[in-house]
C-alpha positions as CSV (number, residue, x, y, z in Angstrom):
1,X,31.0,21.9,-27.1
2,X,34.1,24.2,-26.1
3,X,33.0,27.4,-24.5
4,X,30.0,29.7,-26.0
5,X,31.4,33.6,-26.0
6,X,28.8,36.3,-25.6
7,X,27.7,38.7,-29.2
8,X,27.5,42.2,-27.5
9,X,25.6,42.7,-25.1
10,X,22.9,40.6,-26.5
11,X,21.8,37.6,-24.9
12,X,23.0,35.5,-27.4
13,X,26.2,33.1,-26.7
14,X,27.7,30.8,-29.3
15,X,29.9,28.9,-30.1
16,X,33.0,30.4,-31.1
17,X,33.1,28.8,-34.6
18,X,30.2,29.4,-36.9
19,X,29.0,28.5,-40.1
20,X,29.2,31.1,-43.0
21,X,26.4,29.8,-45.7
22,X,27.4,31.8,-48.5
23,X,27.3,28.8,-50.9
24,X,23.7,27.4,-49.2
25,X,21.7,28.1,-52.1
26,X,23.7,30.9,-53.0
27,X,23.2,30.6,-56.8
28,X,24.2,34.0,-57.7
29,X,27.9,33.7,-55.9
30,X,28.7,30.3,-56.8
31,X,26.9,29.0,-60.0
32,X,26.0,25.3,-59.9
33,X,25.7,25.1,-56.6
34,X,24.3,22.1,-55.2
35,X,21.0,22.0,-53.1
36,X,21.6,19.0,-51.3
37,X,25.0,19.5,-50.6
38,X,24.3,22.7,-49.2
39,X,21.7,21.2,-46.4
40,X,23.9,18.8,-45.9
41,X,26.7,20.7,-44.8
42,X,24.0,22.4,-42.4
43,X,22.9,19.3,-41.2
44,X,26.6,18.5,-40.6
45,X,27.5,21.9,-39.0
46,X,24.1,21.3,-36.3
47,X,24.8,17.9,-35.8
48,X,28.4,18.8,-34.6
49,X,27.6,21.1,-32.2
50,X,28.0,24.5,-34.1
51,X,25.1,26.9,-33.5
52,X,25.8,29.5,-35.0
53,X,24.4,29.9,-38.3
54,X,25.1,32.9,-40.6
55,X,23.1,33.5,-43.7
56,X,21.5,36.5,-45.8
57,X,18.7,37.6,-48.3
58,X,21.7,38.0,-50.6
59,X,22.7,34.4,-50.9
60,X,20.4,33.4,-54.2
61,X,18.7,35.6,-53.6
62,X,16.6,34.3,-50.6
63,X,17.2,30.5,-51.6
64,X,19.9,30.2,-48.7
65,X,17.4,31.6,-46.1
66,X,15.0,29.0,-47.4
67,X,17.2,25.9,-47.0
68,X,18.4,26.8,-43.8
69,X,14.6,27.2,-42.8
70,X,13.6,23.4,-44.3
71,X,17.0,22.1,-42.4
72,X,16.4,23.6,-38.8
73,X,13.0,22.9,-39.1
74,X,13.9,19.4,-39.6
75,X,17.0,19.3,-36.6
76,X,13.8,19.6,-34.1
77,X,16.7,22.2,-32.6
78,X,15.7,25.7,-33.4
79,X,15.5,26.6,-29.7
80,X,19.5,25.3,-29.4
81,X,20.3,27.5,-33.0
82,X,21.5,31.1,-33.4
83,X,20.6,32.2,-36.7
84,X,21.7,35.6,-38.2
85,X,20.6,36.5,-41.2
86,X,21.1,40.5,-43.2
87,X,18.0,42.4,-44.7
88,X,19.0,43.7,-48.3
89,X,19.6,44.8,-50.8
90,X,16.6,45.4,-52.6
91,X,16.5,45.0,-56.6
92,X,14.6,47.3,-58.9
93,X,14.4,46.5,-62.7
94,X,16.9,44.1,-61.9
95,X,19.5,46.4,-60.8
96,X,20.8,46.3,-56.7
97,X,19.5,49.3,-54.8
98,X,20.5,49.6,-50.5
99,X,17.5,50.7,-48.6
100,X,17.9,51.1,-45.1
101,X,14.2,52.8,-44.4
102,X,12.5,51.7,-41.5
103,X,9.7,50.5,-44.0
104,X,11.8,48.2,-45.9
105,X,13.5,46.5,-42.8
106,X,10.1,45.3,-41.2
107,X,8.8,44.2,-44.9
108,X,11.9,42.7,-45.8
109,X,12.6,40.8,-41.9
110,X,8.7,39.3,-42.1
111,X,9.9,37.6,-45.6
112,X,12.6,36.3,-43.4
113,X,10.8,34.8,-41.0
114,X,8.6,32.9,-43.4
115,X,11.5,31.7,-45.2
116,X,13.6,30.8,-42.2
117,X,10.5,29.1,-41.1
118,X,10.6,30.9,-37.5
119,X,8.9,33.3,-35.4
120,X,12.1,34.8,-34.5
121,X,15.6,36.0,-36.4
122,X,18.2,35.9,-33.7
123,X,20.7,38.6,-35.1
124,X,19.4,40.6,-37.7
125,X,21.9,42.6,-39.9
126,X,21.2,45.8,-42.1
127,X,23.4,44.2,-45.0
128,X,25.0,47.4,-46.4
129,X,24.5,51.1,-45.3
130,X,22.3,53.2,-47.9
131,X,23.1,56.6,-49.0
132,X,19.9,58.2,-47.7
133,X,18.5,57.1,-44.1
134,X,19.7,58.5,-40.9
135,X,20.9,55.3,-39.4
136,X,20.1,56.0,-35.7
137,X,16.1,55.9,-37.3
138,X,17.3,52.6,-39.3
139,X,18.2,50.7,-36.1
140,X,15.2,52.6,-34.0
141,X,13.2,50.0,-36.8
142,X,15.0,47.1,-36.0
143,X,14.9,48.3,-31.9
144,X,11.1,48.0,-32.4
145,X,11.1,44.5,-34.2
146,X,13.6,43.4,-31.1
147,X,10.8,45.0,-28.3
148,X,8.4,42.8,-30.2
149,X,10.4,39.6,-30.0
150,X,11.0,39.2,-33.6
151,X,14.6,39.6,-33.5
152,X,16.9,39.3,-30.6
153,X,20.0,41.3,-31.3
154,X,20.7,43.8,-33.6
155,X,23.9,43.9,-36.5
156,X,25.4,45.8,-38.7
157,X,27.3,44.9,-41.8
158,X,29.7,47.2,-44.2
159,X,28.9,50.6,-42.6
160,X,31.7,52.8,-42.0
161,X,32.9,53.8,-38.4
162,X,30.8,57.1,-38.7
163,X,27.7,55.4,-39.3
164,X,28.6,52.7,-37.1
165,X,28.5,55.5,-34.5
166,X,25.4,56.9,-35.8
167,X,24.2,53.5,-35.6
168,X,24.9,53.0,-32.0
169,X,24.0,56.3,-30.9
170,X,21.0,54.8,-28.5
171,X,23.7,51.8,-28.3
172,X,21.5,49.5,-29.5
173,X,24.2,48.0,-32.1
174,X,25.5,44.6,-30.8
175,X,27.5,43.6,-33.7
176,X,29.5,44.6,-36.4
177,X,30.6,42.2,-39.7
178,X,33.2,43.5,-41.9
179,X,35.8,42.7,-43.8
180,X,38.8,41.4,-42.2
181,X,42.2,38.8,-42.2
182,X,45.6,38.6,-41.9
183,X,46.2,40.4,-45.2
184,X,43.8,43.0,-44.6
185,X,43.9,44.0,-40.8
186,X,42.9,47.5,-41.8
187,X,40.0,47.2,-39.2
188,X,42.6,47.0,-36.1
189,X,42.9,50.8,-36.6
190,X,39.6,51.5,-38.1
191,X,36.7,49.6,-36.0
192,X,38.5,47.7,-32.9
193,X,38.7,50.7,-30.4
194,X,35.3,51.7,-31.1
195,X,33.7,48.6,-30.7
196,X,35.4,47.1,-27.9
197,X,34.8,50.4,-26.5
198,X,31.1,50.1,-26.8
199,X,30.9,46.2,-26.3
200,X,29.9,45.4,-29.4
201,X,31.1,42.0,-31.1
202,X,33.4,42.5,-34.3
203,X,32.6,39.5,-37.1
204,X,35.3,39.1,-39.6
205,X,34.1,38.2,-43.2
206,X,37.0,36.5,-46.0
207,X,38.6,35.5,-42.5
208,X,40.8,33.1,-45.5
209,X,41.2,35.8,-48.2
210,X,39.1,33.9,-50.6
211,X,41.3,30.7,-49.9
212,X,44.4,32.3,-50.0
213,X,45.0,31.9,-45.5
214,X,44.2,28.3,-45.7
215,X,47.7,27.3,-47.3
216,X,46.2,25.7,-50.4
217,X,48.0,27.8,-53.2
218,X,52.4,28.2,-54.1
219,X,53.8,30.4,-56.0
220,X,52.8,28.8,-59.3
221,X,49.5,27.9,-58.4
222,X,47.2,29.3,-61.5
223,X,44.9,31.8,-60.0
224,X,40.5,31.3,-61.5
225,X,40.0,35.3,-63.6
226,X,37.6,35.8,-60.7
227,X,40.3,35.9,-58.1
228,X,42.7,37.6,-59.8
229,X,40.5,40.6,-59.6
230,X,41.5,40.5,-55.8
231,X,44.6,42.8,-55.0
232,X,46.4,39.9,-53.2
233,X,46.4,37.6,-55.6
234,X,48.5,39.8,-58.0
235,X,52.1,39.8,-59.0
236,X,54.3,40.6,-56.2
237,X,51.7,40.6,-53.3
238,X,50.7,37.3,-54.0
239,X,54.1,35.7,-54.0
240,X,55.1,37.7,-50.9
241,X,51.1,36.4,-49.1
242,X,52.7,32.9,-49.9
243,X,55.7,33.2,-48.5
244,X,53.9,34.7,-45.3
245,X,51.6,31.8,-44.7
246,X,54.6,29.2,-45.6
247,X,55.5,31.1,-42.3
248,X,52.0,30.2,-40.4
249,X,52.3,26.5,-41.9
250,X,55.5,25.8,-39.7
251,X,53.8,27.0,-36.5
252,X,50.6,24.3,-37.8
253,X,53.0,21.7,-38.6
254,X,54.4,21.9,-35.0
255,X,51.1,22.1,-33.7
256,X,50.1,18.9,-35.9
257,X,47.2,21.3,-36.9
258,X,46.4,22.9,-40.7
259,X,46.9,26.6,-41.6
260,X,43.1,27.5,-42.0
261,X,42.6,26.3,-38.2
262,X,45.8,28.3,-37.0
263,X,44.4,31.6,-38.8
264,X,41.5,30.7,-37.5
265,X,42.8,30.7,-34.0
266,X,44.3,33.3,-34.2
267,X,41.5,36.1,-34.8
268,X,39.4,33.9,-32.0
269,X,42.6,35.3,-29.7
270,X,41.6,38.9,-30.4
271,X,39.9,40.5,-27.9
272,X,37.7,42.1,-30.6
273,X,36.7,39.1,-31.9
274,X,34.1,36.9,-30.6
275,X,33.4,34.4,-33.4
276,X,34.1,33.5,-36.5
277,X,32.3,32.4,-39.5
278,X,33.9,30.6,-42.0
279,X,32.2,29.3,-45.3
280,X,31.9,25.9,-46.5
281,X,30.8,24.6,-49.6
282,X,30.8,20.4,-48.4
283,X,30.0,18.4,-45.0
284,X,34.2,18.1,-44.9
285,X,34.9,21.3,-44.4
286,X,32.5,21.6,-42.1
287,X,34.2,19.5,-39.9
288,X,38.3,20.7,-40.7
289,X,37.0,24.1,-39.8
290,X,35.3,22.8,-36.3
291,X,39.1,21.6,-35.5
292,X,39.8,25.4,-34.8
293,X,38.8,24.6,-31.5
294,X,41.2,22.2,-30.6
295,X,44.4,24.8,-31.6
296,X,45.6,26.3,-28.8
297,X,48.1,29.1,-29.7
298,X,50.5,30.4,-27.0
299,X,51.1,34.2,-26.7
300,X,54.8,34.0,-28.3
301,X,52.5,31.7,-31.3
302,X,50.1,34.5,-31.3
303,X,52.8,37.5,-31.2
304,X,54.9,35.2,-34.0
305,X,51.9,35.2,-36.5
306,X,51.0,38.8,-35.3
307,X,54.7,40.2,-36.7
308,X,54.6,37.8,-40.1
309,X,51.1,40.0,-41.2
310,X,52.5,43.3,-39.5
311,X,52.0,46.0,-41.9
């Protein structure tokens, strides 16, 4: 199954192309979701060769961890699986609090474990940075879980670049997940010097803008209330995101290939980048997404979509 890139400097290799299981359980993000469907999809993904599995407390709360446990468990493959999964956020009275103390990350990753049905997480992500704890002592907590063999890499998700470099100040920090695509590339200028700078593997999340890379929408496309809370889907900047990726579907057409797969491609292409995880709600999708793989784009393809998203 294609070639497996290194996270970090962890000893963990993947493949490329990963499976973001956001709607595995994940009742609170995408109501009515369905149980079945969702193992299914993981089945799919293992089945097919991906390894890389990316879930969180977060997705359910805790139900996504808990399917993805019941599914590997079942595979017989857990040995073959990279699963990464985020400690956090913590809710009090029903409200969402971030705790990053080195109390609540050991509580919070043996819960993990016994819903993940494993004696070991192999990336483990602080979900989002809280206001209070030095970070460097944050990720001394999850250096001590990794020296007991509970976890095997350590990640990071939503902190800024200063406490990314607070983070990384024993440069422990093997990965980094934030928020990146075409339409936001802000992380090029932000993130990508520092972290190819210190090895560390950059993980995009919304690689498709909420849908909106993968070619599915026009101009008149009616846009769901809960989209059109996204800056890109509004007015002018939607139209002119349309137009862009009627751009990327010619360079797909030629290639015989679909937009998503070309997008995808095309962040696998940059040196920051060493995977990618992108979400899927059925077994289907599973599968268009795994045909990232077979795009090849050529540096003029790669320059061409570079200068459609410039700016």
């Amino acid at each position: 199954m294609g070639n497996k890139v290194q996270l970090g400097k962890s000893e963990l290799y993947v493949n490329p192309l990963g499976l973001g299981t956001n709607a595995v359980g994940g009742h609170n993000i995408f109501p009515n979701t369905d149980e079945e469907a969702g193992k299914h999809l993981v089945r799919t993904a293992i089945n097919h060769g991906i390894n890389f599995i990316d879930t969180a407390f977060m997705y359910g709360p805790a139900r996504s961890e808990e399917l993805i446990g019941e599914v590997v468990k079942e595979s017989g493959k857990r040995s073959e699986l990279i699963i990464a999964t985020k400690i956090g956020p913590k809710f009090v009275d029903g409200n969402m609090t971030m705790d990053n103390s080195p109390e609540f990350l050991k509580t919070e990753t043996e819960k993990s474990l016994k819903r993940l049905q494993t004696d070991y997480i192999d990336l483990l992500y602080i979900h989002f940075p809280d206001e209070s704890t030095p970070k460097d002592e944050a990720i001394g907590a999850l250096k001590q879980l990794k020296d007991e063999g509970k976890i095997r890499a350590i990640g990071v998700s939503n902190f800024s670049l200063d406490q990314l470099k607070e983070a990384n100040k024993d440069g422990y920090v093997d990965v980094l997940q934030g928020n990146y695509n075409l339409i936001n590339r802000s992380a090029e200028q932000t993130y990508f010097p520092y972290t190819i700078e210190k090895q560390i593997s950059f993980i995009p999340y919304f690689p498709l803008a909420s849908g909106l890379l993968t070619g599915k929408y026009t101009k008149d496309t009616a846009i769901d209330p809960g989209r059109l809370k996204q800056p890109h889907f509004q007015g002018e900047a939607f139209i002119s995101n349309v137009e862009k990726v009627e751009r990327i579907r010619e360079i797909a057409n030629a290639k015989g290939a679909a937009v998503a797969n070309v997008v995808l491609a095309w962040y696998l292409s940059q040196k920051a980048i060493a995977a990618v995880i992108p979400g899927a709600k059925h077994s289907e999708q599973v599968l268009n997404n795994l045909k990232t793989l077979d795009v090849k784009l050529t540096s003029e393809e790669i320059q061409r979509i570079d200068q459609i998203f410039a700016g």
